[in-house]
C-alpha positions as CSV (number, residue, x, y, z in Angstrom):
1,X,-3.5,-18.1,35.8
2,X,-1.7,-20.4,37.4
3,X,-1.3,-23.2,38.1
4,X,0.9,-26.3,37.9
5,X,7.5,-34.1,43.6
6,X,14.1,-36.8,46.9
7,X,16.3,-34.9,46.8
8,X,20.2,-34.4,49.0
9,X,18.8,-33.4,52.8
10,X,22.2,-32.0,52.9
11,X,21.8,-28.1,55.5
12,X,21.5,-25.8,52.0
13,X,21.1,-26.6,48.3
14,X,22.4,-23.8,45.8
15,X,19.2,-21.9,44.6
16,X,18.0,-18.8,43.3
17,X,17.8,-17.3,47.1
18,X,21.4,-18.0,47.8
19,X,24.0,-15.7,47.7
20,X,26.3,-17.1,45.3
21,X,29.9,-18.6,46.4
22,X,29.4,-18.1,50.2
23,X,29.5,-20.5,53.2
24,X,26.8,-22.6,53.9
25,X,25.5,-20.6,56.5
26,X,21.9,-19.8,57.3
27,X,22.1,-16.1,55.5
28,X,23.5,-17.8,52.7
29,X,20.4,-19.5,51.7
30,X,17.8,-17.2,51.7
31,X,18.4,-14.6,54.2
32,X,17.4,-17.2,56.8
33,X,18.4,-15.2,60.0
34,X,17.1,-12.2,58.9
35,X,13.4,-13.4,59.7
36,X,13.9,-15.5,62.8
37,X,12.3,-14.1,65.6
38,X,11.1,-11.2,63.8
39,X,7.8,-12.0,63.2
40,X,7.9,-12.1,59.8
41,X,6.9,-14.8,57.7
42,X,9.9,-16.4,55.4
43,X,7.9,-18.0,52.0
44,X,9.0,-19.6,49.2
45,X,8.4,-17.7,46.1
46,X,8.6,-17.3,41.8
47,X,9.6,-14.4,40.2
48,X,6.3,-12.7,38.1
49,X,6.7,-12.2,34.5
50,X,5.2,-8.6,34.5
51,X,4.9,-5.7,36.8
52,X,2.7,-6.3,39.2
53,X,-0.2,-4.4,37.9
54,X,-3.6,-6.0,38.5
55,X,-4.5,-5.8,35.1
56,X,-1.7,-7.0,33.8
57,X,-1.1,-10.2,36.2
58,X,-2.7,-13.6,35.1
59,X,-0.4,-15.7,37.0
60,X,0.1,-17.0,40.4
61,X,2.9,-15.7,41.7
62,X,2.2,-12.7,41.2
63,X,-1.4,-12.9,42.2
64,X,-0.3,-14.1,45.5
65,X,1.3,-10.1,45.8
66,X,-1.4,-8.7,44.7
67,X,-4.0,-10.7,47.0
68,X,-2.0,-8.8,49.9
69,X,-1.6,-5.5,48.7
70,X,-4.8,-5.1,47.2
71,X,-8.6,-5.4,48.2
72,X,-11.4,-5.0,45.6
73,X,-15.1,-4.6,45.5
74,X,-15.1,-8.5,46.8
75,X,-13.4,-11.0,48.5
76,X,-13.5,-14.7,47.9
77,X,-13.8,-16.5,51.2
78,X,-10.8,-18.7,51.8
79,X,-12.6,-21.3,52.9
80,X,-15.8,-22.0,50.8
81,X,-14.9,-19.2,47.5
82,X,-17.8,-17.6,48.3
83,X,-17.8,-14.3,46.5
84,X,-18.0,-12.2,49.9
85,X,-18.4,-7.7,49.9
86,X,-14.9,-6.6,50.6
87,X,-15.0,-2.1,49.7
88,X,-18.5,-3.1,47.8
89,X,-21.5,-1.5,49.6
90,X,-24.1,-3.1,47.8
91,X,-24.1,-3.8,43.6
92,X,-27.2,-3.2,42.5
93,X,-29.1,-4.0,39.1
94,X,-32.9,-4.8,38.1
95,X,-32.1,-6.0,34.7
96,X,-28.4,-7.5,34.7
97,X,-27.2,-5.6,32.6
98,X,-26.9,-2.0,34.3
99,X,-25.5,-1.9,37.8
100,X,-25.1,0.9,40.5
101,X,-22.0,0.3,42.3
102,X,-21.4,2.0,46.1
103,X,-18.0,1.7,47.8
104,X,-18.0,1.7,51.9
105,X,-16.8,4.5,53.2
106,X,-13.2,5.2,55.1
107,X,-11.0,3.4,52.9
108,X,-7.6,4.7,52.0
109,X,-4.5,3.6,50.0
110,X,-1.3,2.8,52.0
111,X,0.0,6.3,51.1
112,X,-3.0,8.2,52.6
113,X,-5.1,8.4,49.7
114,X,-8.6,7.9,49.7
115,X,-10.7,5.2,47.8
116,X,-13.2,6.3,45.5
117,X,-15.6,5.5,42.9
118,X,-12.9,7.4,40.7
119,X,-10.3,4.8,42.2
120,X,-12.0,2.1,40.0
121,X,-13.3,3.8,37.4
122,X,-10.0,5.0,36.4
123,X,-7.7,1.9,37.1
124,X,-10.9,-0.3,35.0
125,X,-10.0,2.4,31.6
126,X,-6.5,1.9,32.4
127,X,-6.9,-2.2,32.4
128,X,-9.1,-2.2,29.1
129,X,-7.0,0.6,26.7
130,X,-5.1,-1.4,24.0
131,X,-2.3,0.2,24.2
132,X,-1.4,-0.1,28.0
133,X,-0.8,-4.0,26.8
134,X,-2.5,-5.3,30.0
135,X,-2.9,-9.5,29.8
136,X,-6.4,-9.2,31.5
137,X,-7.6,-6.1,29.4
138,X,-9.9,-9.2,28.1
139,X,-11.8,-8.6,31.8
140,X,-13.3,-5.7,30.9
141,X,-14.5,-6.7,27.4
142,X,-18.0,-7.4,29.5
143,X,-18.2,-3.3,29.9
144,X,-20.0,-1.6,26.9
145,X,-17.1,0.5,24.5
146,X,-14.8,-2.0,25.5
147,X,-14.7,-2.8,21.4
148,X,-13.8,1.3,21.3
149,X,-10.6,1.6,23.5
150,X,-9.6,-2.5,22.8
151,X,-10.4,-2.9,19.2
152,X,-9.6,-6.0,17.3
153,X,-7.3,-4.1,14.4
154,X,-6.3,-0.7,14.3
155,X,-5.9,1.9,16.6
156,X,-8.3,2.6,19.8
157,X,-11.1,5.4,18.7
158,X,-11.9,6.5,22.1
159,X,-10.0,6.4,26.1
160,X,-12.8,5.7,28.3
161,X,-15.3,3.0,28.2
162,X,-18.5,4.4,27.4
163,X,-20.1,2.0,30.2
164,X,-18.7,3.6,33.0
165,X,-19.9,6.6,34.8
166,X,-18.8,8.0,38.2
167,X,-21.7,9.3,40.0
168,X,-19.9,10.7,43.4
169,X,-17.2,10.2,45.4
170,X,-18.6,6.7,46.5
171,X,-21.1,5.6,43.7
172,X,-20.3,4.5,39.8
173,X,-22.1,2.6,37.6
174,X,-21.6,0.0,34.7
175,X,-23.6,-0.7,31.5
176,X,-22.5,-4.0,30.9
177,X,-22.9,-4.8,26.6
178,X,-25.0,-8.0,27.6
179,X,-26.4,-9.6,30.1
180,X,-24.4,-11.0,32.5
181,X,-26.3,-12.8,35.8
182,X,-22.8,-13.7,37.4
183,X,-20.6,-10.6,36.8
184,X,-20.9,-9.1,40.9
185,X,-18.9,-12.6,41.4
186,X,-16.5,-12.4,39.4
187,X,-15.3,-9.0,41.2
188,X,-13.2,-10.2,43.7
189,X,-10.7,-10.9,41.0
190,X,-7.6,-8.7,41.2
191,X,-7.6,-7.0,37.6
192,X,-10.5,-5.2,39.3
193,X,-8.3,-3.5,42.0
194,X,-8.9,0.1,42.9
195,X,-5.5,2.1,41.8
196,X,-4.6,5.8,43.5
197,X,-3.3,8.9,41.9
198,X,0.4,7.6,42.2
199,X,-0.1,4.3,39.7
200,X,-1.2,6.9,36.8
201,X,1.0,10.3,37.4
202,X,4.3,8.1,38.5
203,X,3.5,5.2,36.8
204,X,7.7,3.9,37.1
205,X,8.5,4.7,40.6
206,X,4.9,3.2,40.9
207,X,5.9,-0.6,39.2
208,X,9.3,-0.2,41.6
209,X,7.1,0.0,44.6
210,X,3.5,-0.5,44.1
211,X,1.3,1.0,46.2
212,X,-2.1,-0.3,47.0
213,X,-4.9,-0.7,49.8
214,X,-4.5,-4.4,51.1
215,X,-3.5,-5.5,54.8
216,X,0.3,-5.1,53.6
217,X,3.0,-3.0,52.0
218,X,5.6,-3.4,49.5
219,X,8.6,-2.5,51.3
220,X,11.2,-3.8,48.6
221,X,11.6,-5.9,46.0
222,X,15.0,-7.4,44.0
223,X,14.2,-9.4,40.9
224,X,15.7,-12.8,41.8
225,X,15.9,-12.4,45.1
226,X,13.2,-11.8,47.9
227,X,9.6,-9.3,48.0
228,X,9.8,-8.0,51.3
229,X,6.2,-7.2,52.4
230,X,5.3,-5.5,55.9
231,X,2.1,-5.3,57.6
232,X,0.4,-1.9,56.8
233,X,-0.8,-0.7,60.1
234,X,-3.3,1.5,58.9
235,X,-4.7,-0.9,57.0
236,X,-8.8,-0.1,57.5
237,X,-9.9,-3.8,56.6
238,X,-11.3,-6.4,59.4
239,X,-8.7,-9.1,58.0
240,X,-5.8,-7.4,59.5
241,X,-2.4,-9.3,59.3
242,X,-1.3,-11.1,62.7
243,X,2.3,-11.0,61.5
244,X,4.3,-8.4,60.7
245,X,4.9,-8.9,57.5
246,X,6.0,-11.4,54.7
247,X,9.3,-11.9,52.6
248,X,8.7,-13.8,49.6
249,X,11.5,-15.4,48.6
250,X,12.5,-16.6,45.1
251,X,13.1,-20.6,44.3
252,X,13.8,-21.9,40.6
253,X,13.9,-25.5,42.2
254,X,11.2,-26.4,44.9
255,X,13.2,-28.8,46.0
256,X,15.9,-26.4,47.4
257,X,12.9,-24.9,48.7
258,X,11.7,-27.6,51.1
259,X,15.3,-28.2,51.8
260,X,15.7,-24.8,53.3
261,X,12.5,-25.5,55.0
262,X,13.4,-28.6,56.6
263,X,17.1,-26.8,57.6
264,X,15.2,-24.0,59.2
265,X,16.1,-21.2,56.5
266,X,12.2,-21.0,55.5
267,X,8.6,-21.2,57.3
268,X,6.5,-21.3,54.3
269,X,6.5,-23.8,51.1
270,X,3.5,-23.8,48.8
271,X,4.4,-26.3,47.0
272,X,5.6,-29.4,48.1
273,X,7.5,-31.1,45.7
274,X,6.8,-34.4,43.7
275,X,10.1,-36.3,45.2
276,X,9.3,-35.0,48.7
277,X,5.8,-36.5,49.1
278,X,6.8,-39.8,50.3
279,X,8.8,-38.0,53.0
280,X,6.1,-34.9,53.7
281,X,4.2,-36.8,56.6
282,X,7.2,-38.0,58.6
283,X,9.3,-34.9,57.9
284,X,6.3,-32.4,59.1
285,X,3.7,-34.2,61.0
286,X,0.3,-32.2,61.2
287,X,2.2,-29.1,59.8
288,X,1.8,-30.4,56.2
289,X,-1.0,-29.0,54.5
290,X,-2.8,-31.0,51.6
291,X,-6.6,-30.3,50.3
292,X,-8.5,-29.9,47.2
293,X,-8.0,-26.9,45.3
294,X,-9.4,-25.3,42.0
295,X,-6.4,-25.9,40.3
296,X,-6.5,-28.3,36.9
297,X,-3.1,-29.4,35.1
298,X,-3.7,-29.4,31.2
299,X,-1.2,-30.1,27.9
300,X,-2.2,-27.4,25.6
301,X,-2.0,-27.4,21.7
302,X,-0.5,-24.8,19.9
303,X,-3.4,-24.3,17.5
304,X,-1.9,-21.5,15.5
305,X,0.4,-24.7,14.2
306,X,-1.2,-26.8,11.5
307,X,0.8,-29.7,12.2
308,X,-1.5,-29.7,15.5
309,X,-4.3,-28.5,14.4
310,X,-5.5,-29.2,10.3
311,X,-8.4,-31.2,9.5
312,X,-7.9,-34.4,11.4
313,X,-6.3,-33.6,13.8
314,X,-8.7,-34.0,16.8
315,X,-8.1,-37.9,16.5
316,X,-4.6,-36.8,16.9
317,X,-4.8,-35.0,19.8
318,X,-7.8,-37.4,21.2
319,X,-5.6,-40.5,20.8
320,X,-2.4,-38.7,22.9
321,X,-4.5,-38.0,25.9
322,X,-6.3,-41.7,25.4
323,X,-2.0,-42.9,26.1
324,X,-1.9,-41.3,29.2
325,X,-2.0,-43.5,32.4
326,X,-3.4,-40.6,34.5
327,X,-4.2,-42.9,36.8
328,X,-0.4,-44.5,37.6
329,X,1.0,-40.8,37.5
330,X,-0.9,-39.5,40.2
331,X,-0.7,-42.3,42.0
332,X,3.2,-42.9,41.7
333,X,4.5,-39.5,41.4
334,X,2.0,-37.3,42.9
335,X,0.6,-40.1,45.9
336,X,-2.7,-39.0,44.8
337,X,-2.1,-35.3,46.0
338,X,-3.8,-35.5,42.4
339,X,-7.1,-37.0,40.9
340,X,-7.4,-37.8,37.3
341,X,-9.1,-35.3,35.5
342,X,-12.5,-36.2,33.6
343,X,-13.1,-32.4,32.4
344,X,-12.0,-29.3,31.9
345,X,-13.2,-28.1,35.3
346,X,-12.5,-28.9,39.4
347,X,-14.7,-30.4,41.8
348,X,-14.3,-27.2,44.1
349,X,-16.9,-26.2,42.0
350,X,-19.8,-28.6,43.7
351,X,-20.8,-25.8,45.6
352,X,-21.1,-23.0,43.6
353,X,-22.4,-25.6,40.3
354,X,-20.6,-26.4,37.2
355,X,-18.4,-29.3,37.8
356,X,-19.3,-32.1,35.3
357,X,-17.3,-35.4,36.2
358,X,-17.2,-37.9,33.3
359,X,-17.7,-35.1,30.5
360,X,-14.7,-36.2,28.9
361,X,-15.6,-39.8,28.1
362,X,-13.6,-42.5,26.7
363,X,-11.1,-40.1,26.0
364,X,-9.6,-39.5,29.5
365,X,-9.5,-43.1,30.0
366,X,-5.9,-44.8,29.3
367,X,-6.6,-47.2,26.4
368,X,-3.3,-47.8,24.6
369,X,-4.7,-50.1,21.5
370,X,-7.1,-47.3,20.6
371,X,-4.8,-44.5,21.0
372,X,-2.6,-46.0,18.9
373,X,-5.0,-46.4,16.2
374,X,-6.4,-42.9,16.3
375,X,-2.6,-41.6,16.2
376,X,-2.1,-43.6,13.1
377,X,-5.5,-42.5,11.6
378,X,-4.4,-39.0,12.0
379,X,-1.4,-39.6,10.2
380,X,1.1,-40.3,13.2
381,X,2.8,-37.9,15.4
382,X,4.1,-34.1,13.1
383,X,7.4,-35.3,11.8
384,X,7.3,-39.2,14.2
385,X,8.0,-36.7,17.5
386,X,6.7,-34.5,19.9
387,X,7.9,-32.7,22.9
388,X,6.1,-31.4,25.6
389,X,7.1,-27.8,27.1
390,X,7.4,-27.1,30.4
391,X,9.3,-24.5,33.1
392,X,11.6,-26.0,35.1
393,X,11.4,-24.1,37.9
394,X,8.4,-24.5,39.7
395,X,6.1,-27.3,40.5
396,X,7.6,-30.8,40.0
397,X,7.0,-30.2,36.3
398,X,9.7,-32.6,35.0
399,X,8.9,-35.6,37.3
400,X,5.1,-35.6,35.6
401,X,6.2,-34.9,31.7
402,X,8.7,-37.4,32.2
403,X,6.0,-39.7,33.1
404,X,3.4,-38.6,31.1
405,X,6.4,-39.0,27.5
406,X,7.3,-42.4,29.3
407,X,3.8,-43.5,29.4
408,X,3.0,-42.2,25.2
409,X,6.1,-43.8,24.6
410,X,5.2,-47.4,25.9
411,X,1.9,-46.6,24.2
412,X,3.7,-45.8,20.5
413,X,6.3,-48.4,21.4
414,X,9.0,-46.0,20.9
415,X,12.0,-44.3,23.1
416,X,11.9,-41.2,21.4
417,X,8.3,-40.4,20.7
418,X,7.5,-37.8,23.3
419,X,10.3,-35.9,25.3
420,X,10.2,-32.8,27.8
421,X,11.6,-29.7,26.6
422,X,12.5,-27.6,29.8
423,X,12.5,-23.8,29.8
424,X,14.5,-22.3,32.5
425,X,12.2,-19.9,33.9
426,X,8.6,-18.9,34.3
427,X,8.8,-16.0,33.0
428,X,10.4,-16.8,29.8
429,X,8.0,-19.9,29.5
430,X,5.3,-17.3,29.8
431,X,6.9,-14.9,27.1
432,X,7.3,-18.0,24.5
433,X,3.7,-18.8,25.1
434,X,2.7,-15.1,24.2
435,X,5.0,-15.3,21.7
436,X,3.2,-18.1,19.6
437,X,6.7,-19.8,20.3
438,X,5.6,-23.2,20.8
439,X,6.5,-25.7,18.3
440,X,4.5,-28.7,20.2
441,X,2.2,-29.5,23.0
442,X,3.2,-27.7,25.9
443,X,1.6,-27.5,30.3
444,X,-0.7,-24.9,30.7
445,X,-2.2,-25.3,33.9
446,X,-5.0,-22.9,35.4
447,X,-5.6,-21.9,38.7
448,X,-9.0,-20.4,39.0
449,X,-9.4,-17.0,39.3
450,X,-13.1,-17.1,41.0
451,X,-14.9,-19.9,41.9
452,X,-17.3,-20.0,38.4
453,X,-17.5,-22.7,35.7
454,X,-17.0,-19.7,33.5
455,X,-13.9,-18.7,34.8
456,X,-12.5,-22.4,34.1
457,X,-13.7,-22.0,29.9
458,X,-14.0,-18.5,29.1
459,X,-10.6,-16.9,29.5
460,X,-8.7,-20.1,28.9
461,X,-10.8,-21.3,25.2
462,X,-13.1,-18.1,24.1
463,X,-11.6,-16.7,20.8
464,X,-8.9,-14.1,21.8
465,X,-9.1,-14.4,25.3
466,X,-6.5,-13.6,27.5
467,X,-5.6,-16.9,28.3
468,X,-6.4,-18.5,25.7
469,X,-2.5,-19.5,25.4
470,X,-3.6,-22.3,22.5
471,X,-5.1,-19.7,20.4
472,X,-8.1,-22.4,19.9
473,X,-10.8,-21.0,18.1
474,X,-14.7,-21.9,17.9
475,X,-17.5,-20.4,16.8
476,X,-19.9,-22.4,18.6
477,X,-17.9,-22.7,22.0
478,X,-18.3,-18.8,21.8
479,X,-21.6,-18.6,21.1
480,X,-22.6,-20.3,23.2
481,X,-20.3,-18.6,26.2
482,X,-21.9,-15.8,25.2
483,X,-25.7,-17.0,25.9
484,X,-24.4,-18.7,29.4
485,X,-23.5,-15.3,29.9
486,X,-26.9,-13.9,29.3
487,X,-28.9,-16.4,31.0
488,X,-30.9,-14.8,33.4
489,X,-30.6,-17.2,36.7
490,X,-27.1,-18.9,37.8
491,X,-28.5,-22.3,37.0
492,X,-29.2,-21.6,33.3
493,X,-25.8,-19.7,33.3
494,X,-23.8,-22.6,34.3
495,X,-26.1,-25.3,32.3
496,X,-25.3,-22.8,29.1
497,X,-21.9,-23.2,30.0
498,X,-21.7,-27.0,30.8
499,X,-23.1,-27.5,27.0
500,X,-20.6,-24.9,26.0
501,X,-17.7,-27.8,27.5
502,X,-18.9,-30.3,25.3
503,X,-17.3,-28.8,22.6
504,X,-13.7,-29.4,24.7
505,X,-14.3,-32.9,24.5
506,X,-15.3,-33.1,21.3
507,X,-12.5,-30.9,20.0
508,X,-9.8,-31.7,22.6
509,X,-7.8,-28.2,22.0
510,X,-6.2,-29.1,25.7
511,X,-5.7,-32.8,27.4
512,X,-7.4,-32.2,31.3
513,X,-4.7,-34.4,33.2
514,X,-5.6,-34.2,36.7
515,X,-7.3,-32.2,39.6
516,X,-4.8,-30.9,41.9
517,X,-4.4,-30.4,45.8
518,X,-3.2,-27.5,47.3
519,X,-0.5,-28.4,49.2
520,X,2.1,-27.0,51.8
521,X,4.7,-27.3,54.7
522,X,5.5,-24.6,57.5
523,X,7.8,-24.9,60.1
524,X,6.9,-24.9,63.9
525,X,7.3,-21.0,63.9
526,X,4.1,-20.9,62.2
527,X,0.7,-21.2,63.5
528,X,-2.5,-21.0,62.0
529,X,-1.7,-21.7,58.4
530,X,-4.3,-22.4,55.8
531,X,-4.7,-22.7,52.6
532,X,-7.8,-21.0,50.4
533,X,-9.7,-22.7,47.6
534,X,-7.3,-21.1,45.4
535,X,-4.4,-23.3,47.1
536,X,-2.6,-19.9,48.2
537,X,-1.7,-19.5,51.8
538,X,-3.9,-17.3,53.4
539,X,-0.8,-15.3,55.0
540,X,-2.6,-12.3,56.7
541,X,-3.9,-15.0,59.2
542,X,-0.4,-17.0,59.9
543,X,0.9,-16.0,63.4
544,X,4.7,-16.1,63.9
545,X,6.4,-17.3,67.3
């Protein structure tokens, strides 16, 4: 779901936003003039993978379209994640497993459409049927018949899940097929967006133009280019947009990013690069953002490959995180914009209960004698090499596996142990990692999609999950997800699921690197920029000058 540092200062840098072989001029690199004085906020951007359908987007950039297009039952508040009523009435249960769901009243869709009971009910089926192909389908496996429409082999034998029922116009409810004490929270997240008429009878013209019920409108996208959104004026929401409107534009180098910031052809970068850190302060003053965020950087094994995962292994995989001087890349690389991970969590989770600092022992500490001994026990490296995958087009990536191969390299005491292996694009790093395409360790970091420890283990190590992208497998670790999920009180929920973690350390199927900071720069157009716990700008409240 995410997740994920000098360069020339030179006016414009060649990137994806600028129009290729014309003058350096400020429409050359990303449209600059057409968003000064408009009111319109120019961001930085990377293309999504997939349509934007809410079921169907498990990834940040294009959650950050659907968090302003759409609004769901909840809302997570940006500045503490609590899960907050956004169209939900009241959700209402006296046994956690059967709730009765009312929507507020006087909600429409930005093409005049109203929101109903029928508006979630519908888009939930569409989400969970196996053979729309939706990456967060795995969402509504919580929702009795989900095994019906989403079976593990063969074909679906019904359309509908069985555990949900529209009652009116503004009331449905859902039998879940356990227990599940936390489920209301975890509502806020987008694959449980309301969808009108239009996604399902013009479901093309829809995915060209989505259509949804948020504070602003898609008013046109070009692949490669720029998402021009526009504040919807209609919009029946208390968070109304003080701009009017947003176009995101699309980077494959954050550097040419905060270039074009700095040379007034952008307002907005999410992402400060790596190499621009030491800079950041002087270049921006108090207009550079930087604060915790639930965001955790992993390396993920491919476990469907038994050169990474056959008996043994774990001492393999143990000993490679153990050569890892977390402590010198964060500090040298990232200027402690990152903290060294000790779990599989983030400490934004204090509040709500679940963060476990520590829980990954010995292991998460750099100790190059005994990672060299657990490397050898386990029969060395598969074939004396690995390389670690990454996209090259967003977030510094290449400065840290650089760093992190350097650092297994001293450790091995070898040039050529561990090397980066780029991939040009997000979205074709995505489609290789669905594609079981990964021949070696590879960065999957996860930016949480609701402020729960089970959001942090469930989707990213349950069997089958939907982002399970290592395909790790454990019977236990499910089990035991399972009973956390059951437990009738939040605090046995997250003490089920902080057992359920130990298995992660004792396994390793991912190495936690480090904790990371939201961070970002605007330019003095901007006022009122912030960042939410989820380290994406909260851009309905950003005033323009």
């Amino acid at each position: 779901m995410g997740g994920a540092p000098h360069s020339t200062r030179a006016r414009c840098v060649l990137g994806a936003v600028c129009v290729a072989a014309v003058a350096l001029t400020a429409t050359a690199c990303g449209g600059g003039a057409s968003g000064s004085g408009s009111g319109i906020v120019r961001s930085s951007w990377g293309d999504p993978p997939n349509p934007l359908e809410p079921a169907n987007t498990n990834e940040v950039q294009g959650g950050k379209v659907l968090d302003m297009i759409f609004r769901g039952l909840k809302r997570y508040d940006p500045r503490t994640g609590e899960a907050k009523d956004a169209l939900a009435q009241r959700i209402l249960s006296s046994d956690q497993r059967n709730y009765t769901i009312t929507i507020k009243g006087g909600w429409r869709f930005s093409n005049g459409e109203k929101v109903t009971a029928r508006s979630f009910v519908d888009a939930w089926n569409y989400g969970a049927r196996i053979d729309h192909k939706q990456r967060n389908a795995y969402f509504f496996e919580y929702i009795e018949g989900y095994d019906k429409v989403h079976p593990d082999s063969g074909g679906p034998t019904a359309k509908t899940l069985s555990g949900l029922r529209v009652k009116d116009d503004r009331t449905f409810t859902v039998r879940l097929a356990q227990k599940f004490s936390t489920w209301p929270e975890t509502l806020g997240y987008n694959a449980y967006a309301p969808l009108p008429r239009a996604f399902f009878e013009h479901h093309a013209a829809w995915l060209k133009k989505p259509v949804g019920n948020g504070p602003y409108l898609v008013r046109s996208y070009a692949k490669g280019s720029v998402m021009k959104l526009r504040t919807w004026d209609a919009y029946p929401g208390p968070d109304k947009a003080r701009n009017k409107g947003v176009d995101l534009r699309v980077y494959t180098d954050s550097n040419t990013a905060y270039t074009d910031l700095q040379a007034g052809n952008l307002d907005l970068v999410d992402d400060v690069p790596a190499q621009q850190l030491k800079f950041v302060r002087s270049d921006l003053g108090n207009r550079y953002i930087n604060q915790p965020a639930g965001i955790i950087q992993t390396i993920t094994f491919p476990m469907y490959d038994r050169a990474w995962s056959g008996p043994g292994k774990a001492k393999l995989r143990r000993g490679i995180s153990m050569a890892i001087n977390r402590a010198q890349i964060t500090d040298r690389i990232f200027r402690n914009t990152r903290t060294p991970a000790t779990d599989w969590t983030s400490p934004v989770l204090r509040r709500q209960g679940g963060y476990q600092p520590g829980l990954c022992g010995d292991a998460c500490s750099f100790d190059p004698e005994r990672a060299r001994k657990l490397i050898k026990a386990a029969g060395g490296l598969p074939g004396g090499r690995m390389t670690i995958t990454y996209n090259a087009d967003t977030g510094s990536h290449k400065d840290w596996v650089d760093a992190v191969c350097n650092s297994v390299n001293s450790v091995l005491r070898s040039d050529r142990a561990c090397v980066g292996k780029p991939v040009g694009t997000f979205a074709d790093y995505r489609n290789k990692m669905a594609g079981k395409e990964m021949t070696g360790p590879f960065r999957a970091g996860w930016q949480m999609d609701y402020p729960l420890i089970q959001n942090f283990l469930q989707p990213l190590y349950y069997t089958g999950a939907s982002s399970n992208d290592g395909h790790w497998s454990d019977t236990g670790f499910d089990r035991l997800v399972n009973q956390a999920n059951a437990a009738s009180a939040d605090g046995a929920a997250i003490t089920g699921f902080q057992t359920a973690e130990k298995i992660l350390a004792e396994q390793m199927p991912a190495i936690p690197l480090w904790y990371q900071n939201g961070s970002a720069g605007y330019s003095d157009r901007l006022s009122e920029v912030t960042l939410n716990q989820f380290s994406v700008p909260v851009y309905h409240q950003i005033k323009v000058s």
